[in-house]
MIPATOR-557376 format. One record per residue (C-alpha): residue number from 0; x negated, y negated, z negated. Coordinates in steps of 0.25 Angstrom, whole numbers, plus 5000, padded with zeros to 4 digits. Example, Ala and Ser with C-alpha at 12.3 -4.5 7.8 and 13.67 -1.06 7.14 Angstrom:
% residues 2
REC    i    c1    c2    c3
REC    0  4951  5018  4969
REC    1  4945  5004  4971
END
This chain:
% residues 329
REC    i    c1    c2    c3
REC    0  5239  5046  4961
REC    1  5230  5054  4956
REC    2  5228  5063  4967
REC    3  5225  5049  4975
REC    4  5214  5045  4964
REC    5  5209  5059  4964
REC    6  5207  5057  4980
REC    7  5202  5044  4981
REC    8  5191  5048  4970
REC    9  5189  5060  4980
REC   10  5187  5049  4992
REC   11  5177  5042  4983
REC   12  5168  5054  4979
REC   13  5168  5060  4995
REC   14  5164  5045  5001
REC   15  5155  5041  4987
REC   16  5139  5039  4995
REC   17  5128  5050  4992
REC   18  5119  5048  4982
REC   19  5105  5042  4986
REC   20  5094  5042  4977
REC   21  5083  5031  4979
REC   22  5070  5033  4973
REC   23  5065  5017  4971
REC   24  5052  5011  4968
REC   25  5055  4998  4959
REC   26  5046  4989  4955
REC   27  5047  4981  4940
REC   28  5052  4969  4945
REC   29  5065  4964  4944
REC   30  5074  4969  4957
REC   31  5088  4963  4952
REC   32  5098  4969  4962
REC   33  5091  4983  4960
REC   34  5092  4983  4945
REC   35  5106  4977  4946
REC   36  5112  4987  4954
REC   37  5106  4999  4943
REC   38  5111  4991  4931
REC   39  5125  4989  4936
REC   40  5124  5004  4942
REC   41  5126  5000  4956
REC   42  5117  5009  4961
REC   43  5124  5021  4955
REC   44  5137  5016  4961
REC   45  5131  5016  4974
REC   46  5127  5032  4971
REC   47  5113  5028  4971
REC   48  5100  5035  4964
REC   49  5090  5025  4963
REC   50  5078  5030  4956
REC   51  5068  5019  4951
REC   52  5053  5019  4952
REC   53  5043  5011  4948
REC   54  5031  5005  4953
REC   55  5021  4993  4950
REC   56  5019  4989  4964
REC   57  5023  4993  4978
REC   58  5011  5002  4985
REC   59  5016  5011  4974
REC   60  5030  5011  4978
REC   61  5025  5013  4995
REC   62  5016  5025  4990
REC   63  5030  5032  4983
REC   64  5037  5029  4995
REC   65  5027  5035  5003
REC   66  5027  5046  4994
REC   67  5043  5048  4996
REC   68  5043  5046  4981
REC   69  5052  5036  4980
REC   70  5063  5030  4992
REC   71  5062  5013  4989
REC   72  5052  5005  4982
REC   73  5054  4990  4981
REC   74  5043  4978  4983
REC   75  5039  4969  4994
REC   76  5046  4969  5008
REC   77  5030  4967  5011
REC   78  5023  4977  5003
REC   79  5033  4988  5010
REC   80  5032  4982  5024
REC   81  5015  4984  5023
REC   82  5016  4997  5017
REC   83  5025  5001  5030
REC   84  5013  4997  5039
REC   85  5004  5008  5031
REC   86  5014  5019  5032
REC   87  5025  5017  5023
REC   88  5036  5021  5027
REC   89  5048  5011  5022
REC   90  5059  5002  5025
REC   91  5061  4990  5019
REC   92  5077  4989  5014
REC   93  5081  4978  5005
REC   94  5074  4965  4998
REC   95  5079  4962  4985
REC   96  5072  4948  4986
REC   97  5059  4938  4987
REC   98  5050  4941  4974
REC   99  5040  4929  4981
REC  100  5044  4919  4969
REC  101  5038  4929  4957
REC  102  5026  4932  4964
REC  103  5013  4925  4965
REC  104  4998  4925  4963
REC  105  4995  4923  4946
REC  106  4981  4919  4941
REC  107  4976  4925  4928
REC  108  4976  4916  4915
REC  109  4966  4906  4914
REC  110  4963  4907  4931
REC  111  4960  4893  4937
REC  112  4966  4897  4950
REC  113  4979  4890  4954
REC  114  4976  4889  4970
REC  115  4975  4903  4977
REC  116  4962  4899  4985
REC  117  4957  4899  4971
REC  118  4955  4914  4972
REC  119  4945  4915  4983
REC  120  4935  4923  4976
REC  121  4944  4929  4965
REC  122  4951  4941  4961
REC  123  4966  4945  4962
REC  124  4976  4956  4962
REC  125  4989  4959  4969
REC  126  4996  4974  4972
REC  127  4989  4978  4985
REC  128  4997  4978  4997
REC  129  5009  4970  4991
REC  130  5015  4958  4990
REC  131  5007  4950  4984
REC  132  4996  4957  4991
REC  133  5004  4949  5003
REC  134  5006  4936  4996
REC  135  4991  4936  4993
REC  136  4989  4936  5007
REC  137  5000  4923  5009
REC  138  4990  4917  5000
REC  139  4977  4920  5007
REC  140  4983  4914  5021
REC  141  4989  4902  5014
REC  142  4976  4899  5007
REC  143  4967  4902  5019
REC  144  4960  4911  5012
REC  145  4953  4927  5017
REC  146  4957  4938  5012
REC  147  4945  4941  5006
REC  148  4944  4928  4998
REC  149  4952  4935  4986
REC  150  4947  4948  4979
REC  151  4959  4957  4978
REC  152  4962  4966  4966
REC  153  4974  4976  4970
REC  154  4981  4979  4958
REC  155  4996  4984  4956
REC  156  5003  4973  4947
REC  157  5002  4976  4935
REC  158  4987  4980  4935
REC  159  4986  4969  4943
REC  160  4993  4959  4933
REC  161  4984  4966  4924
REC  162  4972  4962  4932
REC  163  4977  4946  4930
REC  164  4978  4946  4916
REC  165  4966  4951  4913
REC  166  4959  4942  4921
REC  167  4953  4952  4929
REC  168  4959  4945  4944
REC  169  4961  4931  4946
REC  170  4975  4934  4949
REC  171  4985  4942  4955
REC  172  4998  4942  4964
REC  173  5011  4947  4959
REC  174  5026  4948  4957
REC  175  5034  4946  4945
REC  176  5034  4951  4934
REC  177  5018  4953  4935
REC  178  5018  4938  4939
REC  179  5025  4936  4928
REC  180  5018  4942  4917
REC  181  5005  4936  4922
REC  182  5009  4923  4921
REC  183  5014  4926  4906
REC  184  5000  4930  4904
REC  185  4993  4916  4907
REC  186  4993  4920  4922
REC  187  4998  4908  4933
REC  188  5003  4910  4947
REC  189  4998  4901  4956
REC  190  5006  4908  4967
REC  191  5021  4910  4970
REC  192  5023  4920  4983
REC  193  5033  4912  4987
REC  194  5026  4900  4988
REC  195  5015  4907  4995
REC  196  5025  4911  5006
REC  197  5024  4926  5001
REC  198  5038  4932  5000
REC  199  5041  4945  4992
REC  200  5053  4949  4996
REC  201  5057  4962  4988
REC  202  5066  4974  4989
REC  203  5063  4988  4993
REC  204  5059  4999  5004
REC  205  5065  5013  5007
REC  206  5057  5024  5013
REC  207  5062  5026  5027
REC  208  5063  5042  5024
REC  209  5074  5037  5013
REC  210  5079  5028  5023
REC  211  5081  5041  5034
REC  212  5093  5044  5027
REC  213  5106  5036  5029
REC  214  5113  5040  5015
REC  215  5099  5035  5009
REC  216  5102  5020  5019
REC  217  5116  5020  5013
REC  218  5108  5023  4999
REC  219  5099  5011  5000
REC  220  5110  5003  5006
REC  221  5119  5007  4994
REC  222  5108  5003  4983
REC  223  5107  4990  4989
REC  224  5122  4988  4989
REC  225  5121  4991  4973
REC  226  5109  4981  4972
REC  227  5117  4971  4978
REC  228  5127  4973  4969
REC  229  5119  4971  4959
REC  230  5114  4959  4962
REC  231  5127  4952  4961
REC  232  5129  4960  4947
REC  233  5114  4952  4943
REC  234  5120  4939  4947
REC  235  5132  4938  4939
REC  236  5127  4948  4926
REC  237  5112  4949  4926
REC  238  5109  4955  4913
REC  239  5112  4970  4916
REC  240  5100  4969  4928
REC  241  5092  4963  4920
REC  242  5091  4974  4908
REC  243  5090  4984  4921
REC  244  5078  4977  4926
REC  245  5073  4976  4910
REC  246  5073  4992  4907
REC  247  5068  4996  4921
REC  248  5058  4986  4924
REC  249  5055  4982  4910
REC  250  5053  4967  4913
REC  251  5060  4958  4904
REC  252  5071  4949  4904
REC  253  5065  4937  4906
REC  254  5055  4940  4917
REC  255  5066  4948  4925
REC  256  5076  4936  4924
REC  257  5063  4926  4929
REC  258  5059  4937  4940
REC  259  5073  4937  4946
REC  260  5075  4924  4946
REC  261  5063  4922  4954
REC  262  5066  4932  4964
REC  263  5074  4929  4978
REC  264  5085  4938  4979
REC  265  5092  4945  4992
REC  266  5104  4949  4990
REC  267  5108  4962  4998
REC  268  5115  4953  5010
REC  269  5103  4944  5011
REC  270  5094  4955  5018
REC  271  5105  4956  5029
REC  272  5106  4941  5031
REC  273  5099  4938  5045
REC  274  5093  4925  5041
REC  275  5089  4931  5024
REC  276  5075  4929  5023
REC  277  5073  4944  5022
REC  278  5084  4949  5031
REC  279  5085  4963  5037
REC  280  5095  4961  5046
REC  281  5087  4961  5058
REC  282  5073  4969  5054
REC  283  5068  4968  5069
REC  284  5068  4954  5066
REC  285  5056  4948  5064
REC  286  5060  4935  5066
REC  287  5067  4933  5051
REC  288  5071  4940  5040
REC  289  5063  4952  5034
REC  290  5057  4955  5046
REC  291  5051  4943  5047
REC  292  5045  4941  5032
REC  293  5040  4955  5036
REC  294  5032  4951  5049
REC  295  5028  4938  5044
REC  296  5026  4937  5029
REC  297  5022  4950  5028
REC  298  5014  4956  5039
REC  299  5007  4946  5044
REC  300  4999  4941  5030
REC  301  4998  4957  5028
REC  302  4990  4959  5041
REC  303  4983  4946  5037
REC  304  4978  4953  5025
REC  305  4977  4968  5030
REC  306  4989  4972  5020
REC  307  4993  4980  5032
REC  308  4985  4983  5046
REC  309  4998  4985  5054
REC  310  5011  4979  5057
REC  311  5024  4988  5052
REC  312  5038  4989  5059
REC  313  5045  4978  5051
REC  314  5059  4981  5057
REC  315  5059  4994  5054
REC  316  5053  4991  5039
REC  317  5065  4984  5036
REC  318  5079  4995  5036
REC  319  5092  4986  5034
REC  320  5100  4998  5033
REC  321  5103  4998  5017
REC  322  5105  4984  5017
REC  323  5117  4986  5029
REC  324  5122  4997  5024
REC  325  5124  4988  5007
REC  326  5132  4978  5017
REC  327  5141  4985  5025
REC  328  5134  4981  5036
END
């Protein structure tokens, strides 16, 4: 018997899966099934190095990736897609979810303005060529409105929270937790994104040098495996993600229980689900799913308003490959 057990830890060691180090951008927001999987050491399991980053906003991430100083960066399926039309070169891998419900337009304390036409003249801020960057854009064709109309002050989120509060800008477009902490300042949102129509779906892209590398595909697809793992853990005992997301991100307790409960979550099957709103079954297909959220709620408005001058190779962008190989498929 011992001589078996001796084998059989022997088997176990020879098949165990490489290592694979993965230098990830995060940003402070609450990504449940990410920190789930490092408090329950799921990711460790999975014999993966995840080395964490941060960043206030995502042109800082794209220039790191450029750099080849990080391998992932997470943010908004649109952001990346755009910065792939100047030269970035990425593939889009997983979404943890829609962020749209936490994000909006805030107007600074005391501001009369409740109706967005209201700010024809005025002064307001967002992250260049984000997001909200995009949803600003929703909101000019909804409103009829020029581009010109508003006067925009770029400003990465936290100077551009900054910026509200001070009264320096009418008002700004944000995610949580910056909308957030504007509105606990005196500071209203008269826009949700998802009642504009601007959805945010979230997750992360991989440089496609990282991606050259099948072990590193098997890496990525293993990381998600642990993330989904983690989300089931969340589900039923929350508290160990939570103090996860408390020491890295510093956010507390209350605002991370209301951000996550605002978030629309994916789980790691969804994104294979042909009819899932952000499905990656079929990249080439531009007809539904990812690729069609890409073509049509993201690079038409961005060609509107001259956030990119080109169209990108939206089936090539999106690399289902980490996703199949989680599920086995």
């Amino acid at each position: 018997m011992p001589a078996l057990g001796l084998a059989t830890s022997s088997v176990r060691a020879q098949t165990k899966a490489d290592r694979v180090t993965i230098r990830y951008g995060y940003l402070p927001v609450p990504t449940v099934p990410l920190y789930a999987a490092m408090a329950h050491d799921l990711l460790e399991r999975e014999n993966i190095d995840l080395q964490l980053i941060k960043f206030a906003s995502g042109p800082a991430a794209f220039q790191a990736m450029q750099a080849g100083s990080i391998d992932a960066a997470q943010g908004g399926i649109g952001p990346y897609y755009m910065a792939t039309t100047r030269g970035l070169d990425i593939r889009w891998v997983y979404t943890y979810g829609d962020y749209s419900p936490i994000e909006g337009l805030v107007v600074t304390k005391g501001s009369k303005v409740r109706d967005f036409k209201e700010l024809k003249g005025k002064k307001i801020t967002y992250p260049n060529a984000s997001s909200q960057h995009l949803a600003h854009l929703y909101a000019l064709r909804r409103a009829g409105m020029n581009i010109g109309d508003i006067e925009i002050v770029p400003l990465a989120p936290p100077q551009g929270l900054a910026a509200v509060l001070n009264g320096d800008v009418e008002g700004g477009w944000f995610w949580d937790p910056f909308v957030s902490q504007a509105v606990e300042k005196g500071a209203t949102r008269i826009i949700v994104n998802k009642e504009l129509g601007a959805y945010d779906p979230f997750g992360f892209a991989v440089t496609t040098k990282f991606l050259s590398e099948n072990k590193n595909v098997e890496g990525l697809g293993r990381m998600l495996r642990a993330m989904a793992e983690g989300q089931k853990r969340f589900a039923s005992d929350p508290g160990p993600t939570l103090d996860k997301i408390k020491s890295i991100t510093g956010i507390e307790l209350p605002l991370t229980q209301q951000i996550i409960k605002g978030v629309e979550w994916y789980t790691l099957q969804n994104q294979l689900e042909p009819d899932h709103p952000l499905s990656m079954a079929n990249p080439a297909n531009l007809a539904k799913g990812a690729g069609q959220v890409l073509k049509d709620r993201i690079e038409e408005p961005a060609l509107w308003g001259q956030m990119i001058t080109k169209r990108g190779n939206i089936a090539e962008f999106l690399d289902n490959r980490p996703l199949k190989f989680a599920l086995g498929k």
